[in-house]
C-alpha positions in Angstrom: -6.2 -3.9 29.1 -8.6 -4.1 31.8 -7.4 -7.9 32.6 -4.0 -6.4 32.6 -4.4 -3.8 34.9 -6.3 -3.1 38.0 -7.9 0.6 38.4 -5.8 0.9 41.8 -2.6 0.2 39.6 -2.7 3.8 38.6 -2.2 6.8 40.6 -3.5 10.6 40.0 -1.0 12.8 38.4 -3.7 15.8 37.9 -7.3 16.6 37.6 -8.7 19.1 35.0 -11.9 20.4 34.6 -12.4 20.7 30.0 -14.0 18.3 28.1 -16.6 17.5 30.9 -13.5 16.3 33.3 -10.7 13.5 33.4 -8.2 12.5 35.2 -4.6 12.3 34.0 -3.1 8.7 35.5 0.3 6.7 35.4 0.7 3.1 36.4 2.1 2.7 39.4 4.8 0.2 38.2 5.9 1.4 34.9 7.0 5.1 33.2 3.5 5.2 31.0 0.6 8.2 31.5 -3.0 7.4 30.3 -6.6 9.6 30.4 -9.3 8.7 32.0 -12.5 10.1 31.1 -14.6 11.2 34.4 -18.6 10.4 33.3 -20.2 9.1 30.2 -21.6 12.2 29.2 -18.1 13.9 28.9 -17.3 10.8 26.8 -20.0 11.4 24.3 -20.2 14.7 24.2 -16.0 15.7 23.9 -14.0 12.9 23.5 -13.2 14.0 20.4 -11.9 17.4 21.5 -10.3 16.0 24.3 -8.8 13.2 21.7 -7.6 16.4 19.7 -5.8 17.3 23.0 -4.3 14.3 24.1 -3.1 12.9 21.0 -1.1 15.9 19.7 1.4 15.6 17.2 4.1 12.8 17.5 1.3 10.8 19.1 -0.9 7.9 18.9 -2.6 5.5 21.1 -5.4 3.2 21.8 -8.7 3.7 23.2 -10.1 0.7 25.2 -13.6 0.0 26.4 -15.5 1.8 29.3 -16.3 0.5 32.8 -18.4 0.9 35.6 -16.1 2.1 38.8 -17.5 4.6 41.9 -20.5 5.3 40.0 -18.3 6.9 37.1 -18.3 5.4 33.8 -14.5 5.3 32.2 -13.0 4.8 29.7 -9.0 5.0 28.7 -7.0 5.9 26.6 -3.1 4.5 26.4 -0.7 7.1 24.5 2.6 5.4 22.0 4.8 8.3 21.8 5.9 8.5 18.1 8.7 10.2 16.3 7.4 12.4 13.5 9.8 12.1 11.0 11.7 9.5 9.2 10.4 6.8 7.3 10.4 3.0 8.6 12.1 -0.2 7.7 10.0 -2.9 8.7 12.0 -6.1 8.7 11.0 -9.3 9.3 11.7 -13.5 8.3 10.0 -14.9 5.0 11.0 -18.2 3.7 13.6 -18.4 5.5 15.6 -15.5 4.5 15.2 -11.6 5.9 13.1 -9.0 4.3 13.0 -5.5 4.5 9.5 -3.1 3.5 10.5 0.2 3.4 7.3 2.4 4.8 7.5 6.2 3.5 6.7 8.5 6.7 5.3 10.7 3.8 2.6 7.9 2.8 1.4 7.3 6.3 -2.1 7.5 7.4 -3.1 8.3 11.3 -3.7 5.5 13.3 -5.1 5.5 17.0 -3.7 2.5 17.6 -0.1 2.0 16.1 2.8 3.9 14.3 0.9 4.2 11.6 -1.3 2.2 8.3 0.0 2.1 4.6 -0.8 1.1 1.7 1.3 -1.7 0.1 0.0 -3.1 -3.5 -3.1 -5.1 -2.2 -2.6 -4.5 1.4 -3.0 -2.6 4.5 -0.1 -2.2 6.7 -0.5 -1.7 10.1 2.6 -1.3 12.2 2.8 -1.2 16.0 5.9 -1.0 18.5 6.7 -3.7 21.1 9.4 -2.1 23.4 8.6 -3.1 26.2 6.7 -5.9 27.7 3.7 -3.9 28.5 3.2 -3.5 24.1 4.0 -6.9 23.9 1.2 -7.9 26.3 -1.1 -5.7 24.4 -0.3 -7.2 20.8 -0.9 -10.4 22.1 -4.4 -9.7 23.2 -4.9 -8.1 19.5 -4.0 -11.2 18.4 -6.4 -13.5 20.6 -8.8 -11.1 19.9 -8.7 -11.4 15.9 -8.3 -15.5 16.3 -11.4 -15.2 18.3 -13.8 -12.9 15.7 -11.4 -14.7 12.7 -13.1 -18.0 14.4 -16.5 -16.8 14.4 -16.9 -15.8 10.8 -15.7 -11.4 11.4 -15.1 -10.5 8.0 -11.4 -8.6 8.2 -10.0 -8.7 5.2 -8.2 -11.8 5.3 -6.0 -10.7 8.4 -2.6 -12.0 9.4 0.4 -10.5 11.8 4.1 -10.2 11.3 6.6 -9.8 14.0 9.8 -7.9 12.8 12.0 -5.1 13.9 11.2 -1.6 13.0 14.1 1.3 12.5 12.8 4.4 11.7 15.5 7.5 9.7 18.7 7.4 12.1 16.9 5.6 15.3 17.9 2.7 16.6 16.4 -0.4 15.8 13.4 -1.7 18.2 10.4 -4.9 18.1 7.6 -4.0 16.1 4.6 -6.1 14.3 2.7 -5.8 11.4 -1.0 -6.5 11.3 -1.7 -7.5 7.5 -4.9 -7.3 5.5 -6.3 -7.0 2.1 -6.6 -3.3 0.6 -10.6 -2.4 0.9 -11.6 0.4 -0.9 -15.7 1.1 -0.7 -17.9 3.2 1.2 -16.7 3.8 5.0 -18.8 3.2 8.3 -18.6 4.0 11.5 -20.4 5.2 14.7 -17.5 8.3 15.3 -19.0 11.9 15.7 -19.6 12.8 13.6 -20.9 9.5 12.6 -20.8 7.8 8.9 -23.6 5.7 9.3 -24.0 2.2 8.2 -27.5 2.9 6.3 -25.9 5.6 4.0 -22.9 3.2 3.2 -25.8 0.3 2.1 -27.6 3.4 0.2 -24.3 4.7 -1.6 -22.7 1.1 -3.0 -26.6 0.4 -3.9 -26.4 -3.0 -2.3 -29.7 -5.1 -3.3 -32.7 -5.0 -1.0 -33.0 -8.9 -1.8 -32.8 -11.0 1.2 -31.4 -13.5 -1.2 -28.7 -11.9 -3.1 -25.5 -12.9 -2.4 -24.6 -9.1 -1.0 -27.4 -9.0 1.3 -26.7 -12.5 3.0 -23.1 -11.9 3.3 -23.4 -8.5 5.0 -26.2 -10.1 7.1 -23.6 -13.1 8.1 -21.3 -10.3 8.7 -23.6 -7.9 11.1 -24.2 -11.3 12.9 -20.7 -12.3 13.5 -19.8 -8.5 14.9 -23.2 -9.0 17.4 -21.8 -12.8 18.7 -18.6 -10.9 19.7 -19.8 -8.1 20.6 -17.7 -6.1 18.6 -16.7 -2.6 20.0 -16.5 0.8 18.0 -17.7 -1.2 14.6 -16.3 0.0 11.8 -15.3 -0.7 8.6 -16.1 -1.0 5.0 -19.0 -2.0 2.6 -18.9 -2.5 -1.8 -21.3 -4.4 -3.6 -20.1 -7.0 -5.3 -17.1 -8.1 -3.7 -16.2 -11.5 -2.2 -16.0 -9.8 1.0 -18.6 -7.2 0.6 -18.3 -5.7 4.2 -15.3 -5.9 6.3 -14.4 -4.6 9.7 -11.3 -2.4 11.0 -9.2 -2.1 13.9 -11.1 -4.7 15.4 -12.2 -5.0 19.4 -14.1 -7.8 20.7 -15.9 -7.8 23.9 -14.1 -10.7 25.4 -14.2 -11.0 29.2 -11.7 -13.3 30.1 -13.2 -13.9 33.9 -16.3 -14.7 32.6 -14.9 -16.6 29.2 -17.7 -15.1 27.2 -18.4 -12.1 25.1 -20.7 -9.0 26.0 -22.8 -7.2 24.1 -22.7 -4.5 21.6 -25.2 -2.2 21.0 -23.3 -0.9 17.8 -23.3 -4.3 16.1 -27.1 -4.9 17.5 -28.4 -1.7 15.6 -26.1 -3.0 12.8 -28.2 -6.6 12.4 -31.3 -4.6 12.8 -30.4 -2.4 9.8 -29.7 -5.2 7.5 -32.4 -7.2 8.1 -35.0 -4.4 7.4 -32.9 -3.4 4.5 -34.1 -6.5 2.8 -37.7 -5.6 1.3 -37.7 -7.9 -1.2 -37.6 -12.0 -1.2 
């Protein structure tokens, strides 16, 4: 987002003073609004009541990295306005000939990010709009960013993405893409507040203190691949005895396209340093 867009491409539409302070914006070259949060503190501290706020009902959207700017740390948040009732036909090309999944609104779980996520015999659907060029631009990122973690050993879940229309009850029909991956049920991690912490999802699916179990190493290998990508609001799952034994979500590398390298993510750091003194035994 922030290679898309300058911070001067926006202009104030208000200021308000809950949640620690933000700023309501909209691009100066397109019909979108977005938040801005003011300081890091009120990012810490509220973001989730202020998420509560933003994100009502009929809403979803995704929350991008913060910055340094004017000795304010920010971070944003992009809105999809969504249509809260109806369920979807995703269709899309598959050997040749069309095919149309049926999504039931009913069935749909909340996502940040996209319409929504569903479950679909052994997989996760996740389904996003591309209306306009400015989704399009963002999907395309998703994807670079996936190929980049998929190419450094991110576990995911197998991931893949299907472009396809999407017509939801009576609506007409608009671009949409599905991001694909294998159905992961285990114990769920994340650093959210409240948080579900990495260390209790370890403890809970009893995963061997052996630094040479097959468990341990792949988790290990896992941890490391979210640190070399520096992989943003890490999250994910984690069951013993699976050939994927941890995988990561709604995944966010910390690629910085000027530079052409990744930065650095505390959350995965912690993350390595929890695995590796998790193993006690040889």
């Amino acid at each position: 987002m922030l290679d898309e867009y300058q911070h001067d491409d926006f202009e104030v539409v208000r200021k308000d003073t809950r949640f620690g302070g933000f700023e309501e914006l909209k691009l100066r070259r397109e019909n979108a609004t977005v938040i801005m949060f003011v300081s890091l503190i009120s990012l810490k501290l509220n973001s989730m009541e202020l998420e509560k706020r933003v994100m009502k009902d009929g809403c979803s959207g995704a929350l991008y990295p913060m910055y340094t700017r004017s000795g304010h740390r920010w971070a944003l948040i992009y809105p999809t306005i969504v249509a809260m009732s109806g369920d979807i036909k995703f269709t899309y090309r598959s050997g040749g000939r069309s095919v149309t999944q049926t999504l039931l609104w009913k069935e749909r779980q909340n996502s940040r990010e996209g319409i929504g996520v569903w479950h679909v015999g052994n997989y996760a659907w996740k389904v996003y709009a591309a209306k306009n060029d400015s989704q399009r631009n963002t999907l395309e990122k998703l994807r670079a960013d996936y190929r980049r973690a998929d190419v450094r050993g991110l576990p995911m879940g197998r991931p893949r993405f299907q472009d396809g229309t999407i017509k939801q009850g009576n609506g007409n029909p608009y671009g949409g893409m599905a991001l694909i991956v294998d159905w992961f049920e285990g114990t769920n991690f994340n650093f959210h507040r409240p948080p579900k912490p990495f260390k209790s999802a370890l403890e809970l699916q009893r995963v061997s203190c052996s630094k040479s179990s097959i468990d341990h190493k792949k988790i290990k290998a896992g941890c490391e691949s979210a640190r070399a990508v520096g992989l943003q609001d890490c999250q994910g799952y984690v069951k013993g005895g699976r050939y994927e034994p941890i995988v990561f979500i709604d995944v966010h590398t910390s690629w910085n396209a000027r530079q052409g390298r990744f930065g650095t993510s505390q959350q995965a750091i912690d993350m390595v340093n929890i695995i590796i003194a998790w193993g006690t035994q040889p």
